[in-house]
N, C-alpha and C positions, 0 to 999 in steps of 0.2 A: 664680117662687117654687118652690124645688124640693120645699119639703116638702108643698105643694099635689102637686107632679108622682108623689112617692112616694107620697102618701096615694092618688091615685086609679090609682094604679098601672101610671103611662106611664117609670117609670125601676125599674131594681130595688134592693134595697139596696146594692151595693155602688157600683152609683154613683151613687151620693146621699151616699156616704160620699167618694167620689171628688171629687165638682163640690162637695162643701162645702170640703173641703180648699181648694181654688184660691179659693176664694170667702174663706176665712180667710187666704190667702197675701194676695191681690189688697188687702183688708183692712187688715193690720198693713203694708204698704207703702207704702199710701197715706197713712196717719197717718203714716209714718215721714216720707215724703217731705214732706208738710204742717208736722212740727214743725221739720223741718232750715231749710224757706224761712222760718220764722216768725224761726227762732234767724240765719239770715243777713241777712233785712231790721234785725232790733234791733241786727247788730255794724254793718252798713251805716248805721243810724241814729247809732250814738254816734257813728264815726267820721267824720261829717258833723259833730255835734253839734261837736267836736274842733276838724277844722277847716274850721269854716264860709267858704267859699269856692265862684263856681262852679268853680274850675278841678279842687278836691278833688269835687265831686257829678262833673262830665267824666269824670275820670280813674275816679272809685269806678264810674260808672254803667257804664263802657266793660269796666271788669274782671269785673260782673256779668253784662251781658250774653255778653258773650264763655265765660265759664263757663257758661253759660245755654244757649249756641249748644253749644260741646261736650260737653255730656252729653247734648241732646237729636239732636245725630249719632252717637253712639258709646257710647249706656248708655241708649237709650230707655226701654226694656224693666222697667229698675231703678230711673232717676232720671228718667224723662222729665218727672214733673209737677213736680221742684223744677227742673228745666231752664228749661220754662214759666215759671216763677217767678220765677224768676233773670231769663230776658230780659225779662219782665212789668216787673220793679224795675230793670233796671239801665235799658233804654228812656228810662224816665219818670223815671229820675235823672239820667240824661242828657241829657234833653230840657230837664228845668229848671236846668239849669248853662249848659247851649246859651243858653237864652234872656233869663236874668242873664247871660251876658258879653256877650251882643250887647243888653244895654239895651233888649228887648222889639221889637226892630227887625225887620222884614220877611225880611232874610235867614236873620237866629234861627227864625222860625218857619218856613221855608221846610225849613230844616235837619230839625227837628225832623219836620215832615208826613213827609219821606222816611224819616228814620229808625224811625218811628211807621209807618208803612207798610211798609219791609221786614221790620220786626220782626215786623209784625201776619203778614204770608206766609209769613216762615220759622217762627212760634210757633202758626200757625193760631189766633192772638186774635183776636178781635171786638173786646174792648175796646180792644188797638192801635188795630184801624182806624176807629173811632170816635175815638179821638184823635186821630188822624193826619187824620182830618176837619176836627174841631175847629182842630185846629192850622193848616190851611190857611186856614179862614176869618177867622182873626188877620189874614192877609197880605191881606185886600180891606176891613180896618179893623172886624170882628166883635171885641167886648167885651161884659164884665160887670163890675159895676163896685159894690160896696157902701159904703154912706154910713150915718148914724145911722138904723136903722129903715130905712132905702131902698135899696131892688135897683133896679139899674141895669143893663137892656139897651142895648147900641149898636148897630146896622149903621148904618156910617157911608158906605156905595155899597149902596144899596139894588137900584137895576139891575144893577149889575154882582155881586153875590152871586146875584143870582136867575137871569140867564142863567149863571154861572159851576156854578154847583150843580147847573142842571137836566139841562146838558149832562152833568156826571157823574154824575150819576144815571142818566141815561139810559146813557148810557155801560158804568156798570160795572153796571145791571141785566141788560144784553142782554149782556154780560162773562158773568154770573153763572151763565145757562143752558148756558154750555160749558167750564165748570168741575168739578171732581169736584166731591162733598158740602161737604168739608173748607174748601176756598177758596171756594165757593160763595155759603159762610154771611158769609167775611169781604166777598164783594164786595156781598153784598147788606144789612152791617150799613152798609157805606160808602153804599150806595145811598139808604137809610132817613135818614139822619144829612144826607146834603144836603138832602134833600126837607125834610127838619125844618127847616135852613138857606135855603131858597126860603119856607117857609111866611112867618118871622121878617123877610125879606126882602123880601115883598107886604105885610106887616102896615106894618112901619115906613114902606115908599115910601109905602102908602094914608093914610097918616096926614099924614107929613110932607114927603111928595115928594121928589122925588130931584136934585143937578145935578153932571153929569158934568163942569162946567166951572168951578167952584168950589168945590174941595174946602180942608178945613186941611188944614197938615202933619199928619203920623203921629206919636201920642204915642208918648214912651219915656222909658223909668227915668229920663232926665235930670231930667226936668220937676221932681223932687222931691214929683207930689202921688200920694197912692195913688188918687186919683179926677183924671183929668185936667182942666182946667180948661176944657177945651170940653165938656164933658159938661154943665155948668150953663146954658150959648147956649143961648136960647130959640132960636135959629135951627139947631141942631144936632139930627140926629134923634135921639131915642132913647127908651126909654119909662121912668119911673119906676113902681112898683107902685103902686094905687092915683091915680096920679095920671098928665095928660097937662101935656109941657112943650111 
């Protein structure tokens, strides 16, 4: 607080007059930068809206990102936070184009954890690599799943998301201590986000147990239900709210 720092008289006036300046620079920059990513998510929205396809979110997400990537090497300074922004939106519009063409399939989100993951490194996001989490846990059969009034948890390899998770947890905790600050924070939001996913993954084995040797196939878009149809198998794990199946 600098007018604390003048009031007790550890800065003199003039620079108090000085570090306010930069502080009203730093200021109107920031809103600036905030209304530009607001106005390019809503042109990025219609033009989706347009033409709804994944190949048009591919293509849009790839061009935001990529704009996102060059301002944030070469105009930090000026636009780095709509850079952030830009890769923030084009990632995740990319990621769900990714995963509508490939019909929700293993490889789609395989795609996506990596791109959600470089993203999260070069943009120093947290929320990337928390998605980029998320996203891998799709590929060992983790779902969510909503019905009238009912939320629907899946882990459907309760073992193998628990040892899968713990190991990177482990992994990118003892990652995280030879990191600067900056990456630091992304290995350790990754680290946080399995450990959630191990949590999820003891709950459902303790409940329903687990068999490495009898699994169903992997649901995708094909199927036509927006809740797939082994979700209702009493023999299938997974939790409803309020209720156990």
């Amino acid at each position: 607080d600098i007018d604390k720092l003048l009031a007790d008289g550890q800065i003199t006036a003039g620079e108090y007059e000085r570090l306010k300046g930069f502080s009203l620079k730093e200021t109107g920059s920031l809103a600036f930068n905030i209304l530009i990513g607001f106005g390019v998510i809503a042109t990025a929205g219609g033009a989706l809206a347009l033409l709804p396809s994944s190949l048009t979110a591919i293509v849009l997400g790839v061009v935001l990102a990529v704009g996102g990537m060059a301002l944030t090497l070469h105009r930090a300074d000026e636009w780095g936070l709509l850079g952030s922004i830009l890769l923030l939106v084009g990632s995740v519009t990319a990621g769900g184009g990714i995963i509508a063409l490939t019909e929700g399939g293993v490889i789609g989100f395989l795609i996506v954890t990596v791109l959600c993951a470089g993203a999260a490194i070069f943009a120093k996001s947290v929320l990337l690599s928390i998605l980029a989490t998320l996203a891998l846990s799709a590929t060992v059969g983790a779902m969510t799943a909503y019905g009238h009034a009912t939320y629907v948890l899946v882990i459907r390899q309760p073992a193998v998301t628990v040892v899968l998770f713990s190991i990177l947890a482990l992994v990118t905790y003892y990652l995280s201590k030879r990191l600067k600050p900056d990456y630091e924070r992304i290995a350790i939001a990754f680290s946080r986000t399995s450990l959630f996913l191990v949590n999820l993954g003891f709950w459902v084995g303790s409940l329903w147990g687990d068999s490495l040797w009898n699994q169903r196939g992997n649901w995708d878009f094909r199927s036509g239900a927006v809740i797939p149809d082994w979700v209702g198998c009493r023999t299938h794990r997974d939790w409803r709210l309020g209720s156990r199946r």
